[in-house]
N, C-alpha and C positions, 0 to 999 in steps of 0.2 A: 472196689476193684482197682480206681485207680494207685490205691497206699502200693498193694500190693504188687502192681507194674512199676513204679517207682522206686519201689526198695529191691526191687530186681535188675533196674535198670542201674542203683546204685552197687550191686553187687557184682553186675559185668563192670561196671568203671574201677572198680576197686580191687577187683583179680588183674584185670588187664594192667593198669598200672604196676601189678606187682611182675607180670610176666613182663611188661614191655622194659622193666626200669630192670630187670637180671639180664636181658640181651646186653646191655651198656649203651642205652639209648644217650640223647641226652634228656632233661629229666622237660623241656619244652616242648621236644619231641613227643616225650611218651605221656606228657598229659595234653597235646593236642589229639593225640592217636586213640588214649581212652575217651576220652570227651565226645569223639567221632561214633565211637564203639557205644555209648552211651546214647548219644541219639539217636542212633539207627535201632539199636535193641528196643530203645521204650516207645518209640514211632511204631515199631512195628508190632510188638507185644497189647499198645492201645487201639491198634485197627484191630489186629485178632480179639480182644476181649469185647471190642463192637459189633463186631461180626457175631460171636457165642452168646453175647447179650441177646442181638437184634434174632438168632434164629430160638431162642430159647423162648421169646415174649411171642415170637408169631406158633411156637410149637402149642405155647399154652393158650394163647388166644383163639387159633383153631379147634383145640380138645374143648374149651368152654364154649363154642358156638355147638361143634355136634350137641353135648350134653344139654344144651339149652333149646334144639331143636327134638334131641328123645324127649326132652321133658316137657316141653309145649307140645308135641303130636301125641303122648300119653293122656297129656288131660283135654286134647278132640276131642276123645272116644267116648270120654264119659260124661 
């Protein structure tokens, strides 16, 4: 997960340099400006996939306590 926020975070730096460098920045400018754009994107695209991880593990770790509570109250009975 993290390749994947990374090489996205590389793909906002690498667009934006090309839009900020056809305004006529200067070119210190617009690689301070991507680089800014770069780290707010992958800061924040690695909380969100923390977040998706963190509710995905407590989704399945819940579904395997019910199914572990059907299947220990089934074999009470018998």
């Amino acid at each position: 997960m993290n390749k994947i926020v990374l090489n996205f975070g590389l793909l906002v730096f690498f667009i934006s340099m090309i839009i900020y460098s056809q305004k006529g920045l200067d070119i210190i400018d617009v690689f301070i400006r991507s680089f800014a754009l770069f780290m707010v994107v992958t800061v924040m695209f690695t909380i969100i996939s923390i977040i998706f991880i963190k509710a995905i593990n407590d989704a399945s770790a819940r579904k395997a306590r019910q199914m572990n509570e059907k299947f220990i109250g089934n074999n009470k009975h018998e």
